[in-house]
C-alpha positions as a printed NumPy array, in Angstrom:
array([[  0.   ,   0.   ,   0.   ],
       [  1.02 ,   3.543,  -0.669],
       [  1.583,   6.122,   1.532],
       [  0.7  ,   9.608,   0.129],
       [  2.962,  12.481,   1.354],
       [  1.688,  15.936,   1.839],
       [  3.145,  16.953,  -1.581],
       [  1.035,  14.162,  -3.404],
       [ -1.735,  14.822,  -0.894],
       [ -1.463,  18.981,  -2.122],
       [ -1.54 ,  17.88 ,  -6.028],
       [ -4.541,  15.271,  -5.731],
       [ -6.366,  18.235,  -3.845],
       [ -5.156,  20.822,  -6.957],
       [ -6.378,  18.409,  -9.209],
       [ -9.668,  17.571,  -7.841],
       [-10.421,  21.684,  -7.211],
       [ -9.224,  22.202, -11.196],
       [-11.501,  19.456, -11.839],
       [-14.421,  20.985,  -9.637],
       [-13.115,  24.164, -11.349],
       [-13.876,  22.927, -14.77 ],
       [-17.177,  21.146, -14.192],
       [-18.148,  25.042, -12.27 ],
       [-17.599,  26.418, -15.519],
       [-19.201,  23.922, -17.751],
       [-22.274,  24.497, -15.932],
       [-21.958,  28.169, -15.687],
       [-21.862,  28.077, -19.191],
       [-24.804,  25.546, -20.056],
       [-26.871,  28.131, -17.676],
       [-25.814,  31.145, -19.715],
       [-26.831,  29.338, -22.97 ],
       [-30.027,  28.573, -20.72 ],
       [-30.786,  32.297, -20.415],
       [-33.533,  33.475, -22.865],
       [-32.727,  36.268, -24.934],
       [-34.656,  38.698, -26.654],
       [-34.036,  41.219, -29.796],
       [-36.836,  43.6  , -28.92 ],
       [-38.018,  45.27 , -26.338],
       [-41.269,  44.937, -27.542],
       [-43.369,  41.895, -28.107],
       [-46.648,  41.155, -29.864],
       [-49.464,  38.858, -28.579],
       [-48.788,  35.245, -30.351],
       [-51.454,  32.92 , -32.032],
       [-51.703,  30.025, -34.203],
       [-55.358,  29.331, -35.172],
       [-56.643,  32.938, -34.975],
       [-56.679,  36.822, -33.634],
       [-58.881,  39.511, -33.274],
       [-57.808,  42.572, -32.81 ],
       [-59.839,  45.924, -31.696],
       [-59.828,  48.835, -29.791],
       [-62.348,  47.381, -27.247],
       [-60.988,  44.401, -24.924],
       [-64.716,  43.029, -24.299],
       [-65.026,  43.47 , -28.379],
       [-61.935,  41.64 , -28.691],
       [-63.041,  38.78 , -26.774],
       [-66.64 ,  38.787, -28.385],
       [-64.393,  37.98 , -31.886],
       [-62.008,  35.611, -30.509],
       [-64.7  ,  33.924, -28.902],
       [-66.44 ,  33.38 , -32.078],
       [-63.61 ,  32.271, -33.529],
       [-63.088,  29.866, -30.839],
       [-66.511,  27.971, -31.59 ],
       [-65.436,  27.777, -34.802],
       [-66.657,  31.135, -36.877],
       [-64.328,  32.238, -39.725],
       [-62.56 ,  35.599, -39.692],
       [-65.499,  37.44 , -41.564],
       [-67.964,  36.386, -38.362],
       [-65.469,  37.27 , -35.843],
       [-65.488,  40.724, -37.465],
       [-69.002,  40.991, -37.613],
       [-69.257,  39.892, -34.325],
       [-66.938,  42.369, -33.227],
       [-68.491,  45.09 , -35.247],
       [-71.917,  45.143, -33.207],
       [-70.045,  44.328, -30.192],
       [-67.762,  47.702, -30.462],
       [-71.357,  49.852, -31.042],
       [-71.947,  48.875, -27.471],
       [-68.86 ,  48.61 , -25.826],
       [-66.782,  51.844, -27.674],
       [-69.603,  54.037, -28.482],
       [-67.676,  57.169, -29.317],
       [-66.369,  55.015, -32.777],
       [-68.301,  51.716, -32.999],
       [-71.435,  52.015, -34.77 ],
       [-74.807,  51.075, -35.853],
       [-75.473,  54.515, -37.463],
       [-72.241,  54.574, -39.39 ],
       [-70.595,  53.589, -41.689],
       [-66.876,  52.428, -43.026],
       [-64.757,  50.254, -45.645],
       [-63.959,  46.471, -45.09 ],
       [-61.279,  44.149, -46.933],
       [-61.745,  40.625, -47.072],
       [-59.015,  38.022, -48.24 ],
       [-60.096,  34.997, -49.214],
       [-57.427,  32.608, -49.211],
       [-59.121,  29.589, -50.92 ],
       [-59.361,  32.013, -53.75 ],
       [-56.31 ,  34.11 , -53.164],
       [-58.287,  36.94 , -53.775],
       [-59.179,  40.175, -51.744],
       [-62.602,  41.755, -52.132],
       [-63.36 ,  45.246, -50.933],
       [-67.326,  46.533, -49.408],
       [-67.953,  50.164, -49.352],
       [-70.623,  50.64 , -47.045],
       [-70.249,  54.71 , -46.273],
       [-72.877,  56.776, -45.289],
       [-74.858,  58.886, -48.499],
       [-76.517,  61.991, -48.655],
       [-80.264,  61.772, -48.421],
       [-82.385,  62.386, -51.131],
       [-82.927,  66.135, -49.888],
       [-79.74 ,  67.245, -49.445],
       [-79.157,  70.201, -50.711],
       [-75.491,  72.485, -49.777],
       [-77.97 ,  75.138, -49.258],
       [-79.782,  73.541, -46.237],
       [-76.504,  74.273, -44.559],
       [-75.414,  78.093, -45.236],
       [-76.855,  80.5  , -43.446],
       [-78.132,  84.092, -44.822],
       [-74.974,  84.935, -45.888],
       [-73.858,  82.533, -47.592],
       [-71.716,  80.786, -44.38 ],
       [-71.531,  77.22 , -43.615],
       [-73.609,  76.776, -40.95 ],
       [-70.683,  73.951, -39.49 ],
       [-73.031,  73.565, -36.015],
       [-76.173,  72.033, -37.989],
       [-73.25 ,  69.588, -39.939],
       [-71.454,  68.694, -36.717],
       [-74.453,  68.128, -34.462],
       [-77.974,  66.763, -33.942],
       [-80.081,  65.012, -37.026],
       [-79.268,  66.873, -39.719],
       [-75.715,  66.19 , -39.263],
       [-76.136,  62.854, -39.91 ],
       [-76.115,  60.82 , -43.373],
       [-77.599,  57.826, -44.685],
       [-75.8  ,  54.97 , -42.224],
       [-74.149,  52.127, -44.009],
       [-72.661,  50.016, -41.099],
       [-75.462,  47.193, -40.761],
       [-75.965,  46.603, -44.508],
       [-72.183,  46.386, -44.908],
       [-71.812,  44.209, -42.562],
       [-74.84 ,  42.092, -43.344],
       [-73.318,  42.215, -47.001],
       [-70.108,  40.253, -45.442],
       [-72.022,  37.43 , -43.697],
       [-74.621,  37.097, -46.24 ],
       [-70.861,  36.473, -48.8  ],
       [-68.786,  34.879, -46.546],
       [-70.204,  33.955, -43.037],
       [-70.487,  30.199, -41.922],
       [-72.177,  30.552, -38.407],
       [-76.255,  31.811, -38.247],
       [-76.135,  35.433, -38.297],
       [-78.146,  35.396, -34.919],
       [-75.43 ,  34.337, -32.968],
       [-73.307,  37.095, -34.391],
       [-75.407,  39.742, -33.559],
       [-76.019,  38.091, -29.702],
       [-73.328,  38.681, -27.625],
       [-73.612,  42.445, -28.59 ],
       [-77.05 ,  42.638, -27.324],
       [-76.395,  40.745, -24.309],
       [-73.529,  43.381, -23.342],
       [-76.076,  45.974, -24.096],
       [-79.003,  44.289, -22.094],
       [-76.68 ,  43.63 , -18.755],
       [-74.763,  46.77 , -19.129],
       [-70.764,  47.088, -19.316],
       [-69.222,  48.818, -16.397],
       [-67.702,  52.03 , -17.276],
       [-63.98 ,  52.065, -17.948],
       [-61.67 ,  54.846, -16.824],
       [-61.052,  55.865, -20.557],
       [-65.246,  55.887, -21.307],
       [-65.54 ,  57.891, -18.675],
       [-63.249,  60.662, -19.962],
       [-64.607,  60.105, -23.652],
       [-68.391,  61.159, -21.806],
       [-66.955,  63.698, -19.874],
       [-65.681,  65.56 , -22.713],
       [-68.576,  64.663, -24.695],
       [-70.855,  65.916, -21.942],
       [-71.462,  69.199, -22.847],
       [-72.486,  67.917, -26.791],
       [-74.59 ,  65.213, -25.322],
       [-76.326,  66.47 , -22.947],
       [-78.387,  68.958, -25.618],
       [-80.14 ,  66.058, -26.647],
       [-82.593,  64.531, -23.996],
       [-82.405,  60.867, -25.731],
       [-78.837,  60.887, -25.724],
       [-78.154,  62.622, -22.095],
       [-80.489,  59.907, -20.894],
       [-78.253,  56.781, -22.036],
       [-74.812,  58.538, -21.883],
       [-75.256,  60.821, -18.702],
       [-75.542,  60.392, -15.267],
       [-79.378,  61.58 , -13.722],
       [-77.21 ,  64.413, -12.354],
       [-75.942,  65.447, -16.139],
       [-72.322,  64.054, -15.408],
       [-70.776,  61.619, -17.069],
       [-70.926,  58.057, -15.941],
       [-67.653,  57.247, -13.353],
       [-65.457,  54.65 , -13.454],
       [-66.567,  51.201, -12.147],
       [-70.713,  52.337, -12.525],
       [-72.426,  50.343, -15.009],
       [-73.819,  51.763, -18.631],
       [-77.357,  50.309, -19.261],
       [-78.262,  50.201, -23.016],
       [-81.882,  49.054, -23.112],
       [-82.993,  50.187, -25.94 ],
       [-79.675,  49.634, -27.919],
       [-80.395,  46.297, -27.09 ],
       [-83.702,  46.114, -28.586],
       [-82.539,  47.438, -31.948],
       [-80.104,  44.922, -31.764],
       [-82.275,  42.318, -31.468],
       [-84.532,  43.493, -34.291],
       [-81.356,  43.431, -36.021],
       [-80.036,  40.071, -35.167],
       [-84.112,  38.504, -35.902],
       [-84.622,  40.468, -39.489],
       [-81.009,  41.106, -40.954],
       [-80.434,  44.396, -42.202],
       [-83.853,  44.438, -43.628],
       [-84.606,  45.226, -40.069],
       [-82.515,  48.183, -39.907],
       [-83.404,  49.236, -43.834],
       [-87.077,  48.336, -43.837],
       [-88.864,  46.818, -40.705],
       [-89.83 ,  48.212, -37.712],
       [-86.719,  49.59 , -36.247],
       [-86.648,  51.497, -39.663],
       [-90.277,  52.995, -38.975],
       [-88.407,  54.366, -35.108],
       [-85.932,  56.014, -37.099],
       [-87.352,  57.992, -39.932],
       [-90.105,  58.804, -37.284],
       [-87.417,  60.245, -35.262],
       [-85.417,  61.737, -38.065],
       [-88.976,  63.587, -38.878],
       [-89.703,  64.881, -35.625],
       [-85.837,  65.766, -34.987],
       [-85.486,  67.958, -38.383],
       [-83.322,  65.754, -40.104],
       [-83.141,  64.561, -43.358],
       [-83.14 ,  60.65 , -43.168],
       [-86.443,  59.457, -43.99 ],
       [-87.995,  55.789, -45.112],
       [-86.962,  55.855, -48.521],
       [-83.203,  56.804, -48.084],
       [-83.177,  53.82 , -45.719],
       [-84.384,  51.62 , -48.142],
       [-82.684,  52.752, -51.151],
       [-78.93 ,  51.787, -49.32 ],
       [-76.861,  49.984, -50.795],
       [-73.3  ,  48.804, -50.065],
       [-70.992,  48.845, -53.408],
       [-68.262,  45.883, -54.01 ],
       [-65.157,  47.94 , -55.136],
       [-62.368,  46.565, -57.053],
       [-58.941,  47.066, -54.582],
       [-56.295,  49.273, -55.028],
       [-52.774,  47.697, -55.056],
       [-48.888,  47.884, -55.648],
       [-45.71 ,  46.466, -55.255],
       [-43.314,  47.151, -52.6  ],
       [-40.648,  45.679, -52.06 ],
       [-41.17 ,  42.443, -52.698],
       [-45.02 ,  42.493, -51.296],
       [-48.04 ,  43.08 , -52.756],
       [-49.796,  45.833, -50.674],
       [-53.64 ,  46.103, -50.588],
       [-55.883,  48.85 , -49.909],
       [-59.517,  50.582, -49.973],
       [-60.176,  52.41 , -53.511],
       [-62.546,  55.624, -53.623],
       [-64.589,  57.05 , -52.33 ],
       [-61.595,  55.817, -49.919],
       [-58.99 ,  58.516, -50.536],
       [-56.522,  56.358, -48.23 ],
       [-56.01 ,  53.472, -50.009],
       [-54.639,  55.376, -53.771],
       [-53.12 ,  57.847, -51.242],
       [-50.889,  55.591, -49.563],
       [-50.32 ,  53.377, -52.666],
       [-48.843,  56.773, -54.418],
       [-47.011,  57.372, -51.347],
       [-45.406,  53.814, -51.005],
       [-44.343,  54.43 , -55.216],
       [-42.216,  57.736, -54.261],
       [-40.822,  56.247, -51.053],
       [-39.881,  53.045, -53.596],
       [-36.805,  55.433, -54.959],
       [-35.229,  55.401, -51.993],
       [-33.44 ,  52.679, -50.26 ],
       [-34.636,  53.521, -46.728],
       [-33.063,  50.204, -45.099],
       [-29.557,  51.826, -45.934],
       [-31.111,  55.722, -44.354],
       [-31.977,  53.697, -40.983],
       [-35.174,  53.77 , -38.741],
       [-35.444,  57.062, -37.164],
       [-32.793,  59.286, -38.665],
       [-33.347,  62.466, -39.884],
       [-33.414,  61.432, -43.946],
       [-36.072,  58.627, -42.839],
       [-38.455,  61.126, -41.47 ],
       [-37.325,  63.77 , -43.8  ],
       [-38.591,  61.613, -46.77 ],
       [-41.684,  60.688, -44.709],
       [-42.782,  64.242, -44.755],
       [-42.265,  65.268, -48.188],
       [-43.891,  62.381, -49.601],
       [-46.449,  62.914, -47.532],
       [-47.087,  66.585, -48.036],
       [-47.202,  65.687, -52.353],
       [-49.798,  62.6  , -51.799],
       [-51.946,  65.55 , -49.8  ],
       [-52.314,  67.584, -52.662],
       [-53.564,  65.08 , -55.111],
       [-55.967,  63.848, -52.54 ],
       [-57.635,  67.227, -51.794],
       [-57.613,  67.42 , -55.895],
       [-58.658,  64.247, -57.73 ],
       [-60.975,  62.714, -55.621],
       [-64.837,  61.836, -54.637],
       [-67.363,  59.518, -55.632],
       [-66.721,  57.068, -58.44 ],
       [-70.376,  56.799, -58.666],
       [-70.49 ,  60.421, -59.842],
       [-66.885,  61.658, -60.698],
       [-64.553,  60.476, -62.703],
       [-61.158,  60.021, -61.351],
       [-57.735,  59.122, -62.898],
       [-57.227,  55.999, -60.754],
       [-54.825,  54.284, -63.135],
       [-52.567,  57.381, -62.752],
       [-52.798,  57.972, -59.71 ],
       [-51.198,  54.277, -58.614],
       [-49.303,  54.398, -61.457],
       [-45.321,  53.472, -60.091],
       [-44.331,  55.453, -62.915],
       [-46.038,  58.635, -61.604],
       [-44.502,  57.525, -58.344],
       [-40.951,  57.804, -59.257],
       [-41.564,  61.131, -61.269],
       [-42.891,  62.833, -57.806],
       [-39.593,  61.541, -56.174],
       [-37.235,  62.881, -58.197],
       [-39.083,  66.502, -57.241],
       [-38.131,  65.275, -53.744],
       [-34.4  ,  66.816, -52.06 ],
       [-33.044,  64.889, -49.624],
       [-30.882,  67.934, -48.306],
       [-33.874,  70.535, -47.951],
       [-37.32 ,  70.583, -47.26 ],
       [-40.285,  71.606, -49.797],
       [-42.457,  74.628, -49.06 ],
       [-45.94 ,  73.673, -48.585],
       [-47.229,  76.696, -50.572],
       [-44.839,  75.618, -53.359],
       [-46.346,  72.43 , -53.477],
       [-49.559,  71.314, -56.33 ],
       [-51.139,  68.926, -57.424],
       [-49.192,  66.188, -59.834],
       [-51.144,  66.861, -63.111],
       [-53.272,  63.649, -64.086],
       [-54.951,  63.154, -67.064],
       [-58.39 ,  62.134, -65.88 ],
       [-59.306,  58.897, -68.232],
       [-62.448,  62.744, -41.693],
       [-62.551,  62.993, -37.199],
       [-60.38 ,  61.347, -35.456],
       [-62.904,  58.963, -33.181],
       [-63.153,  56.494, -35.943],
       [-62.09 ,  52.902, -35.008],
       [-60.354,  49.524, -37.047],
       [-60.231,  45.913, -35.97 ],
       [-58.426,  43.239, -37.501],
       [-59.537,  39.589, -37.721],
       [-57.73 ,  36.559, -39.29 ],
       [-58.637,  33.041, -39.039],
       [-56.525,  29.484, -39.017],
       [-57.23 ,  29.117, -42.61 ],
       [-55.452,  32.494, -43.819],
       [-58.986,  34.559, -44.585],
       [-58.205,  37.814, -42.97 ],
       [-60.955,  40.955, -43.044],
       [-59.329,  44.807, -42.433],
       [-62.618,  46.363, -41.179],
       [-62.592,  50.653, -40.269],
       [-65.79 ,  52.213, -39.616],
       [-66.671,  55.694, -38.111],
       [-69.402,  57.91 , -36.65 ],
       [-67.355,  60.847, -37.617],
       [-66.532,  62.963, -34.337],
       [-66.613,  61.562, -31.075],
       [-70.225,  60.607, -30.493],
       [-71.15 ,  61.276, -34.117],
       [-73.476,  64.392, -34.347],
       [-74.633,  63.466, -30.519],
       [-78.033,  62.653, -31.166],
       [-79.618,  59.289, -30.534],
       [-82.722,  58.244, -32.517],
       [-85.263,  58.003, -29.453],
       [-86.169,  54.213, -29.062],
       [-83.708,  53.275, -31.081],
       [-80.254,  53.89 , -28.915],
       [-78.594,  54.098, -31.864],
       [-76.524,  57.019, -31.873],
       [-75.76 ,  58.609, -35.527],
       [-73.166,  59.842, -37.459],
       [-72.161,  63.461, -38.688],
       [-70.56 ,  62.123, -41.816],
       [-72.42 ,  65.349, -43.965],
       [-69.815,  67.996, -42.457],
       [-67.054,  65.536, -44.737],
       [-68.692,  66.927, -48.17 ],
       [-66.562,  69.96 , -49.577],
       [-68.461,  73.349, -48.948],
       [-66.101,  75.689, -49.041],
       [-64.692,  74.852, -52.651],
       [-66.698,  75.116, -56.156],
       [-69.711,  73.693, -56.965],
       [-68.262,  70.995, -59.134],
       [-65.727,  69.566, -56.806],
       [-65.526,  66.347, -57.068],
       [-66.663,  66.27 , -53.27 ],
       [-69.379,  68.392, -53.427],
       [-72.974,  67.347, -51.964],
       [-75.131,  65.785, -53.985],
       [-78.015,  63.112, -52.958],
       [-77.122,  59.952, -52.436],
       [-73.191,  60.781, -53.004],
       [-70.553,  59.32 , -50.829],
       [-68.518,  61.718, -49.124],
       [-64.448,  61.311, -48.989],
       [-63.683,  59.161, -46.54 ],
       [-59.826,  58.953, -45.266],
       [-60.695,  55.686, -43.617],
       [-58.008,  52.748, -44.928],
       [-57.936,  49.995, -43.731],
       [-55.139,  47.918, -45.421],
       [-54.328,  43.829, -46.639],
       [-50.535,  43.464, -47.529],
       [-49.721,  39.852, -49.295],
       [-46.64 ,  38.215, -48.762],
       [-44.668,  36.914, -52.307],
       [-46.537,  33.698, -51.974],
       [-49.759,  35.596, -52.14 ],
       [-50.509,  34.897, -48.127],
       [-51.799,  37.433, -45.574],
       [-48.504,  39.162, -44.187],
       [-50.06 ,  41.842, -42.451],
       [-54.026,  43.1  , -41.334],
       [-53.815,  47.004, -40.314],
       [-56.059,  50.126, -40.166],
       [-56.873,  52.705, -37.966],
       [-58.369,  55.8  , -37.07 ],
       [-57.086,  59.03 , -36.733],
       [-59.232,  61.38 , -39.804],
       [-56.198,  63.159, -41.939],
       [-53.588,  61.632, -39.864],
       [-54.598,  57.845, -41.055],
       [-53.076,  57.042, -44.043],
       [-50.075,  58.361, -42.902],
       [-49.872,  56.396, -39.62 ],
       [-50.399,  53.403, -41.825],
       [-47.455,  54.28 , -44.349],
       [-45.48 ,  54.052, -41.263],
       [-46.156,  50.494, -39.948],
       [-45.525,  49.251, -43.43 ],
       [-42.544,  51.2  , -43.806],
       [-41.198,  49.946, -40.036],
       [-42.453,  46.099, -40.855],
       [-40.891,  45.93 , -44.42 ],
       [-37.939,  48.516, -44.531],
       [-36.808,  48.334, -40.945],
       [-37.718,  44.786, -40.103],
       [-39.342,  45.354, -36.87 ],
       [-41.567,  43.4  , -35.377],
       [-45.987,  44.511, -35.536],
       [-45.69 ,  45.509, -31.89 ],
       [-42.464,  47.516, -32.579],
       [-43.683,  49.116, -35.334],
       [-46.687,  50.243, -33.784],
       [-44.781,  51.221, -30.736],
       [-42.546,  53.626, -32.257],
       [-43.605,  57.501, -32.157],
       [-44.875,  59.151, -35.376],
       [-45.26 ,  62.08 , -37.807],
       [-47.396,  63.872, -39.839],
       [-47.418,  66.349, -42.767],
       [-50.164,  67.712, -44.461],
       [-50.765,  70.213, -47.269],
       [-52.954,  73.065, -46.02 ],
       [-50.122,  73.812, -43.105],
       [-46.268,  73.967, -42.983],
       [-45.624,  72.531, -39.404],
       [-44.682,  68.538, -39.305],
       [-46.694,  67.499, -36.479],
       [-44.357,  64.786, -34.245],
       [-45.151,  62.895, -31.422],
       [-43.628,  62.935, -28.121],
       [-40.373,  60.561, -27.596],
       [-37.927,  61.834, -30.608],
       [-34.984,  63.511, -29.586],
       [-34.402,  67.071, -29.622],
       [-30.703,  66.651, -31.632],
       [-33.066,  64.36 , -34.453],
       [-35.803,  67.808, -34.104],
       [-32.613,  70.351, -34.401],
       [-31.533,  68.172, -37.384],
       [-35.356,  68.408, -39.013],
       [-35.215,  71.811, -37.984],
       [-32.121,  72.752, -40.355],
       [-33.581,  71.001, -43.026],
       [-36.078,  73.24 , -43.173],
       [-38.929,  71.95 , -41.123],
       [-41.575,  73.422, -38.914],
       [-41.698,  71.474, -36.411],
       [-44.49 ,  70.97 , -33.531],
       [-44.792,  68.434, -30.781],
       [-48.345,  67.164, -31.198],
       [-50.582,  64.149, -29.044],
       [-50.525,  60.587, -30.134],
       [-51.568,  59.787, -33.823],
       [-53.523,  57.236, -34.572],
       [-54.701,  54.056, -32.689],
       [-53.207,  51.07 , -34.914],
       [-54.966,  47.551, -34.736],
       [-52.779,  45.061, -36.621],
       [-51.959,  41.391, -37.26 ],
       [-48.907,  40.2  , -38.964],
       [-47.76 ,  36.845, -39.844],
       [-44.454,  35.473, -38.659],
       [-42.907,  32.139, -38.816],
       [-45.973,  30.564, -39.195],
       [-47.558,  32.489, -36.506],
       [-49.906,  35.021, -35.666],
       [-48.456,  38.438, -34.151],
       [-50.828,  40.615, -32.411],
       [-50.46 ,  44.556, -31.482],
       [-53.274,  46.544, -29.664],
       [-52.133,  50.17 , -30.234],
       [-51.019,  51.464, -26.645],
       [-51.615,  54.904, -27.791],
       [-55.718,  54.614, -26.626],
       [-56.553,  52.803, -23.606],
       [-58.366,  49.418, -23.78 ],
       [-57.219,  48.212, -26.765],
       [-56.536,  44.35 , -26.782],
       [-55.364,  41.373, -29.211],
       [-56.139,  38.36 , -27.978],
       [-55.578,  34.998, -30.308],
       [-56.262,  31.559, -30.223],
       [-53.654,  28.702, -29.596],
       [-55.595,  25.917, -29.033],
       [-57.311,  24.524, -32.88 ],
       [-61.031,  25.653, -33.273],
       [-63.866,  23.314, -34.238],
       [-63.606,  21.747, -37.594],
       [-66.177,  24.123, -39.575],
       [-63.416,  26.904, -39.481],
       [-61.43 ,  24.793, -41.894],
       [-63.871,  24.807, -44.401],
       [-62.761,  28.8  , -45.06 ],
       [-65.44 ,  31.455, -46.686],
       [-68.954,  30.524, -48.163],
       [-69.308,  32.588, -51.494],
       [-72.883,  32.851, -52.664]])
């Protein structure tokens, strides 16, 4: 036997702490590799069979929910479209109207509804100018005669009737349960009534939903009772949109219109019709994007915008630099002026469409475009073409497991529409006549005539991935500011690679044509606002733009972003696979 010495005793103890040494550091490395790491600070809500996406949590749920027994994306948006009238009722609407998308993806084909409000058959410019000659904006903005022909129930009607798969009842039902048992007042409703108050509480029928007995608006944590929202609902969710057009809920509202002043009567109800458009569309870097046409003025807008900002390799500029939003702002400011120019009702103008998508147009307003200084508004017109709205508007987003996907916007106008609610009815309607051009010539192509569509800035947006699948689902509202806080989420997904909730997240600009000042959100830097500064820019620190409801596709999932930017906003998504009747994608009649 051997007998160790302290020396051999010192290197068998070196050896064994080297060795306890080494296996330490194996393991200290197998728990760094352990450590998740992430590339963004900011992360979307995940899905795999399905999202919904609104400004409205309870709305949210009401489309996931249908969704999760099985409904395809076109019910979860109808679903969610009733559901917002009664849980967001500054934007969601029964007595608006809006634009939807649909992609069909068994058909690889996207299909656009106009269903915006029209001028009644009496409408007349002069019922709104006073003695001399003034627009009389008070009678446009508030009460009944505000308020056009409402499309929102026929166009979504027009969607089920197309592409639904689950009874229409049990669409319209969960809104008029929520409207039966009451929703309890959020923090963020209860400032919306508050500084609606004043505008709502001229109208009996609306200060006695919408008010407090007292004449306040209703606090946080009471609970709003919609009786007779829920009744009209019901009608609505028994007869279809016949009950809305031409039944007895009709009979309450041209009987109110009558005894209100306004202008809606039985026949304008029952002469609406929603119009199937043929999309707008480009190519953008290596997507195909899709958007509303006219009487949509965002959809050719933003397509001519996305053709100018195709000259410029913004990738190689970088996000947020001053050249990036430098080139934001002069496209921007060009697109303005054709929009204010060209545009109105296809039904009764006729507008150089082809030219105004055209890429090569596009490029030839870029190369007017210096990236070293900016462009004077005033210096600014229209790009010669041959010829051949309020910011309380609201957009959800729905896709389904099978790849359909519908891009719905819809608006009352302002906040509260024109304030006035259709006694009996609950329904509160829109102000949508003010958005007719009075103060330009008669032959404008938005001037009032009956049963016109007014220009709409409303845009909600499809973009297709190169194997023709749904990459991205995004609208919002936001009036003038729209289309360009949806050039910006493209631009951020596609040029800068960020992810949906990234690109949402990051602060925003706007630049119009009728002002010099480039409005910009809080959170840029005041170096990158020196920098705009010297360029030429006006700058002004505005509030938030927009309120962004999106779902993009990544990896074979669903990505989800609720814009933070207006409380209560939610995505929520399925994970779990629905029952099989989702599978069998959109009905086409």
């Amino acid at each position: 036997m051997k007998v160790c010495t302290a020396r051999s005793v010192r290197i068998i103890l070196l050896a064994l702490a080297g060795s306890l040494l080494l296996g330490a550091t194996a393991g200290l490395a197998q728990t760094r590799q352990a450590i998740i790491r992430y590339d963004s600070v900011h992360h979307p809500v995940v899905a795999a069979h399905g999202m919904v996406v609104s400004q409205n949590e309870l709305a949210s749920r009401v489309g996931r929910d249908i969704l999760g027994q099985g409904g395809n994306a076109v019910d979860a948006a109808v679903a969610t479209g009733f559901a917002l009238a009664v849980t967001l009722p500054r934007a969601g609407n029964l007595g608006g109207s809006g634009f939807m998308l649909v992609h069909v993806a068994e058909e690889s084909k996207t299909y656009a509804l106009d269903y915006r409000s029209m001028a009644p058959l009496t409408a007349d410019a002069a019922l709104f100018r006073g003695d001399g000659g003034q627009v009389d904006w008070d009678a446009l903005t508030h009460g009944a005669r505000a308020a056009a022909v409402p499309g929102t129930v026929a166009g979504l009607f027009e969607a089920w009737q197309r592409w639904g798969s689950m009874p229409w009842g049990e669409l319209v039902a969960p809104a008029q349960a929520l409207a039966s048992a009451g929703i309890v007042v959020s923090h963020d409703l209860s400032f919306a009534l508050t500084e609606a108050a004043q505008t709502l509480g001229n109208f009996g029928s609306s200060a006695a939903i919408y008010l407090r007995p007292d004449g306040q608006a209703w606090r946080p944590g009471e609970r709003l009772m919609q009786p007779d929202l829920a009744w009209s609902l019901g009608q609505i969710g028994q007869g279809g949109a016949d009950a809305f057009y031409r039944g007895e809920l009709a009979d309450r509202i041209a009987a109110a219109f009558a005894a209100a002043g306004g202008l809606i009567t039985r026949d304008d109800l029952a002469a609406y019709r929603v119009r199937e458009r043929a999309v707008v569309a480009t190519d953008y870097r290596g997507y195909r994007v899709v958007s509303m046409p006219p009487v949509s003025a965002g959809g050719v807008t933003l397509i001519q915008m996305l053709n100018m900002l195709s000259e410029f390799d913004l990738a190689a500029i970088g996000a947020g630099s001053v050249q990036h939003l430098h080139l934001l702002a002069e496209v921007m400011k060009r697109a303005a002026a054709n929009r204010r120019t060209w545009l109105g009702d296809p039904d009764f103008v006729k507008i150089p469409l082809a030219e105004y998508i055209s890429p090569a147009i596009g490029k030839a307003m870029a190369g007017d475009i210096s990236l070293d200084r900016m462009t004077e508004v005033e210096s600014v017109r229209p790009w010669p073409m041959l010829p051949p709205e309020s910011h309380d508007t609201t957009h959800f987003s729905a896709v389904d497991g099978a790849g359909n996907a519908v891009s719905n916007t819809y608006t009352l106008g302002h906040s509260f529409g024109g304030s006035w609610v259709a006694p009996g009815t609950g329904i509160l309607f829109d102000n949508q006549m003010r958005n007719f051009s009075y103060r330009d010539e008669p032959g404008h192509p938005n001037a009032l005539v009956p049963k016109k569509r007014m220009l709409s800035t409303m845009t909600p947006t499809i973009v297709l991935d190169a194997e023709g699948e749904v990459f991205l689902v995004t609208g919002t509202p936001g009036g003038s500011y729209i289309i360009n806080v949806i050039l910006q989420i493209i631009v951020n997904l596609i040029d800068f690679n960020m992810n949906i909730s990234e690109a949402t997240h990051r602060p925003r600009i706007y630049q119009g044509w009728n002002r010099p000042q480039l409005g910009l959100e809080p959170g840029f830097s005041p170096d990158l606002i020196r920098q705009l500064e010297q360029l030429g820019h006006e700058t002004r620190i505005e509030q938030t733009m927009g309120s962004v409801q999106s779902i993009s596709r990544h990896s074979g999932r669903l990505h989800g972003a609720a814009d933070p930017r207006r409380p209560g906003a939610m995505a929520l998504g399925l994970m779990a696979p629905p029952p099989v009747r989702a599978a069998t994608g959109l009905r086409r009649d």
